[in-house]
C-alpha positions in Angstrom: 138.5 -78.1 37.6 137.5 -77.7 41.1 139.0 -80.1 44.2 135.3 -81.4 44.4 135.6 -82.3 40.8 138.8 -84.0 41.0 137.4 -86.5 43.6 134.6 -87.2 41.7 137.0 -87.9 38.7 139.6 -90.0 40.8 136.9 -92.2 42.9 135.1 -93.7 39.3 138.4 -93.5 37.1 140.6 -95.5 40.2 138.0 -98.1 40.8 137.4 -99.1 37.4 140.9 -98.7 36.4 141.9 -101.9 39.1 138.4 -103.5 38.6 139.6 -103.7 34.5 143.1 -104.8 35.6 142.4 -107.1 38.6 139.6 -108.6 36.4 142.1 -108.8 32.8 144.9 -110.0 35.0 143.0 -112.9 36.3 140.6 -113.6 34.1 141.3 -112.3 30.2 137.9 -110.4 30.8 136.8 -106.8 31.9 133.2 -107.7 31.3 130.7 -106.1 34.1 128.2 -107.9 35.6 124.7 -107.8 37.6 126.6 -107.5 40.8 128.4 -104.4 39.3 125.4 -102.4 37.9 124.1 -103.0 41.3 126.6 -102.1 43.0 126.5 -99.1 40.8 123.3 -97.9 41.3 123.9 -98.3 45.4 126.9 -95.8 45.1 124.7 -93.6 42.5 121.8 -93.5 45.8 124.8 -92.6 48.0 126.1 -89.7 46.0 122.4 -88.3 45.4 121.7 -88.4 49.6 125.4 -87.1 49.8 124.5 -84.1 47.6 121.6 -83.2 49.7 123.2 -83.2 52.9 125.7 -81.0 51.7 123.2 -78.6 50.1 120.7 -78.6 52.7 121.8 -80.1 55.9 125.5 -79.2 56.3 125.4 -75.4 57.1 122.9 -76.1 59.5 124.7 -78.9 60.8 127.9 -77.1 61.4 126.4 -74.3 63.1 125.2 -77.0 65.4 128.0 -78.1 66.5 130.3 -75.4 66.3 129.4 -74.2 70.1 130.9 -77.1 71.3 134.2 -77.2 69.7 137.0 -78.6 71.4 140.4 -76.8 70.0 140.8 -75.0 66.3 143.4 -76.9 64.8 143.5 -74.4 61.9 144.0 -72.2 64.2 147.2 -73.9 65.6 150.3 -70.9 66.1 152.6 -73.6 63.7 153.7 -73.6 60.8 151.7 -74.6 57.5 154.4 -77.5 57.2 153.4 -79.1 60.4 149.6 -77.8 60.4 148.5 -79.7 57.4 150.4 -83.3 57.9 148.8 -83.1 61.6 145.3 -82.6 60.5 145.5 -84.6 57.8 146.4 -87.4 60.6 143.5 -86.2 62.5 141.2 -86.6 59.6 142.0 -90.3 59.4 141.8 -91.3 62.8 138.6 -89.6 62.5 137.7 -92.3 59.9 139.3 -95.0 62.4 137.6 -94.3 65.0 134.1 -93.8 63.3 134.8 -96.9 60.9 135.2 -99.0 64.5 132.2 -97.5 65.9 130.4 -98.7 63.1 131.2 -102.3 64.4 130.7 -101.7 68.0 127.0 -99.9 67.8 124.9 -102.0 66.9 122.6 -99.5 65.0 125.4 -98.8 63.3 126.7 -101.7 62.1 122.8 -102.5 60.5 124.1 -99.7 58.5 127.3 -101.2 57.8 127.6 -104.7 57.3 126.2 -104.4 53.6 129.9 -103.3 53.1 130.7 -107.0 54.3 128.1 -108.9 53.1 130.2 -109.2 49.7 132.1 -112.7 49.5 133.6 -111.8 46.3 135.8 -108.6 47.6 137.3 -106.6 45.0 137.5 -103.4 43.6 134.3 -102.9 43.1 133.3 -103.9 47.0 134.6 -100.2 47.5 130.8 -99.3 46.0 128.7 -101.4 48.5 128.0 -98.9 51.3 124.1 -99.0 52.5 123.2 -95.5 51.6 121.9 -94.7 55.0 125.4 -95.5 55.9 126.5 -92.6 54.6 124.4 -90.3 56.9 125.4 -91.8 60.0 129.3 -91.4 59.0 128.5 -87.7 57.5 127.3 -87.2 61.6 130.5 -88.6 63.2 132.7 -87.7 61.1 131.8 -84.1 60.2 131.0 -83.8 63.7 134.7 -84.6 64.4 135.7 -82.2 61.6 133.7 -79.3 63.6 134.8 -80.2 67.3 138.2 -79.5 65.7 138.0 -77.1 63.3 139.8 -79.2 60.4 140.7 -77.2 57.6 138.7 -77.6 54.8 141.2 -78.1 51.8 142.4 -80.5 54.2 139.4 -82.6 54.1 139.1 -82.6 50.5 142.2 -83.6 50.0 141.8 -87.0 52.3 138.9 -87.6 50.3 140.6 -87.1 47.4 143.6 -89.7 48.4 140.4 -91.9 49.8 138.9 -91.9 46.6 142.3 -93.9 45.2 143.1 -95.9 47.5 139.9 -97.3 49.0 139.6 -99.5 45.7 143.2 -100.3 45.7 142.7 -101.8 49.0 140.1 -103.8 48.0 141.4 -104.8 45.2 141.9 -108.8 44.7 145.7 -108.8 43.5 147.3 -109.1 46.9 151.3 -107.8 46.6 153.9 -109.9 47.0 154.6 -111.0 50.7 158.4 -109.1 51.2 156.8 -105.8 49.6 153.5 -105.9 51.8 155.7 -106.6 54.7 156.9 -103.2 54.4 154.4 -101.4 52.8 151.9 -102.5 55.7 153.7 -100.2 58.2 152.9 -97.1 56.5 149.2 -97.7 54.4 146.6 -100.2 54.7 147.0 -103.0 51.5 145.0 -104.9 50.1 146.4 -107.7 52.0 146.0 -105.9 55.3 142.2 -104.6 54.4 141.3 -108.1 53.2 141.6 -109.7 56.9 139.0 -107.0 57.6 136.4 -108.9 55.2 137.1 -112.5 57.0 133.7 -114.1 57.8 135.6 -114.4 61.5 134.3 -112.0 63.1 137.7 -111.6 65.5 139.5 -110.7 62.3 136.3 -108.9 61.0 136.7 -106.5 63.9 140.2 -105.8 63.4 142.4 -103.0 60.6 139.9 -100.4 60.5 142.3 -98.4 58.8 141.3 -95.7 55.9 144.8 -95.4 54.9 147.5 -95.2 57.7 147.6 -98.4 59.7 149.2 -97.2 62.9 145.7 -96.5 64.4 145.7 -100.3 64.8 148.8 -100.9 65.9 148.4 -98.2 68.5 145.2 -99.9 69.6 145.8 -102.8 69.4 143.1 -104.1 66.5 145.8 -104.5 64.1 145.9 -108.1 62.6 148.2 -109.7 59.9 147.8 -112.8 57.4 151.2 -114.2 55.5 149.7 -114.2 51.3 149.5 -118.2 51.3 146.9 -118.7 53.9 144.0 -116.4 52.0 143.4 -119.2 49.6 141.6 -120.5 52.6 139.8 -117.8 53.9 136.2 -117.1 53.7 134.5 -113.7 53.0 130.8 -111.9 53.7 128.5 -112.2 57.1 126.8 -114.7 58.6 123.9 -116.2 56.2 120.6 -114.8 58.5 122.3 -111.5 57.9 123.4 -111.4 54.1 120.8 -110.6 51.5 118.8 -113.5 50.1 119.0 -111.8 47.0 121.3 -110.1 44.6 118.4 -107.7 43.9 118.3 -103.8 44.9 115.4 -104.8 47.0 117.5 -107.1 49.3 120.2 -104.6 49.5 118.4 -102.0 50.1 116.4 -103.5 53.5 119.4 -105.5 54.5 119.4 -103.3 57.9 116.1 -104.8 58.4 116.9 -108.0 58.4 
């Protein structure tokens, strides 16, 4: 089985493996609702326009960009030790920085604020991605990828640790307040990433994280909730921005709204 494979496997048997257990845990119940088939088909969309840019537009795309590079890092005269933790790093501040940009343009966050527009946040939240969303991040972030020559295995195999952890970070089970305390300094949790969801927009725009959470703390968007005080908090986008309906139709033209 290919790499590709294996992130195909590991995206659909991680997120229903903690949608079952957050959902059995909580509620006795791994039934799947409207939401979910919904939510379903969105990420089924996404992989079909994912498929053709990388059949059709991602040679071309490269070559594009490729003139303009800014330094190989697979070229880098290290060692293979120190090559592949560093562009591994690279890779997700990548994602940082594009995930942040996709709050601070406004085009972009059209594209984006579907992902937020959920106020139940759980595993399956990980499939709620307009998918136009995806083009604009396959442009910023493969563009990033090409400016610095990223090694290829190396950006299958963030995807592939992406494709487990996003739904663990969204999961609904937050961990235990001493364990998250520490955990939080080296990935994102599902306590950190839930702060991200807040209907506060100040907390909203903070922990754009993909997996590491020292982006934030370096630039100062990192913010930090104790486990008690989520009972309170609210989740999703303003109304005048959230789908009317839980219908494909309203999903699908929420960055016309």
């Amino acid at each position: 089985m290919t790499l590709d494979y294996w992130i195909y496997a590991v995206t659909y048997i991680s997120l229903f493996g903690f949608l079952f257990f957050e959902r059995y845990s909580q509620d006795s119940t791994i039934l799947l609702t409207k939401r979910d088939a919904l939510y379903l088909i969105i990420e089924i969309i996404a992989k079909l326009i994912g498929l053709i840019l990388s059949l059709y537009v991602l040679l071309w795309f490269v070559n594009f960009v490729a003139p303009f590079e800014i330094m190989s890092v697979s070229n880098l005269s290290i060692p293979i030790y120190l090559n592949a933790p560093i562009a591994f790093l690279l890779v997700d501040f990548f994602h940082y920085c594009s995930h942040r940009l996709h709050h601070q343009v406004p085009l972009l966050w059209r594209l984006h604020r579907l992902h937020h527009a959920d106020k139940t946040v759980d595993a399956m939240t990980t499939f709620l991605h307009h998918p136009f969303e995806l083009i604009s991040i396959f442009v910023v972030n493969f563009g990033c990828y090409v400016l610095f020559d990223i090694p290829v295995i190396i950006i299958l195999v963030h995807t592939l640790v992406v494709a487990f952890h996003a739904p663990f970070s969204h999961t609904r089970i937050l961990l235990a307040e001493k364990l998250n305390r520490v955990l939080s300094y080296f990935i994102i949790t599902p306590n950190v990433h839930r702060i991200h969801h807040s209907l506060d927009m100040k907390e909203s725009n903070s922990n754009f994280g993909n997996i590491f959470p020292f982006w934030d703390r370096l630039f100062g968007t990192y913010a930090y909730r104790d486990r008690g005080t989520f009972l309170q908090m609210k989740y999703g986008i303003s109304k005048n921005k959230s789908p009317n309906d839980l219908t494909l139709i309203e999903l699908l033209k929420n960055p016309l709204r």
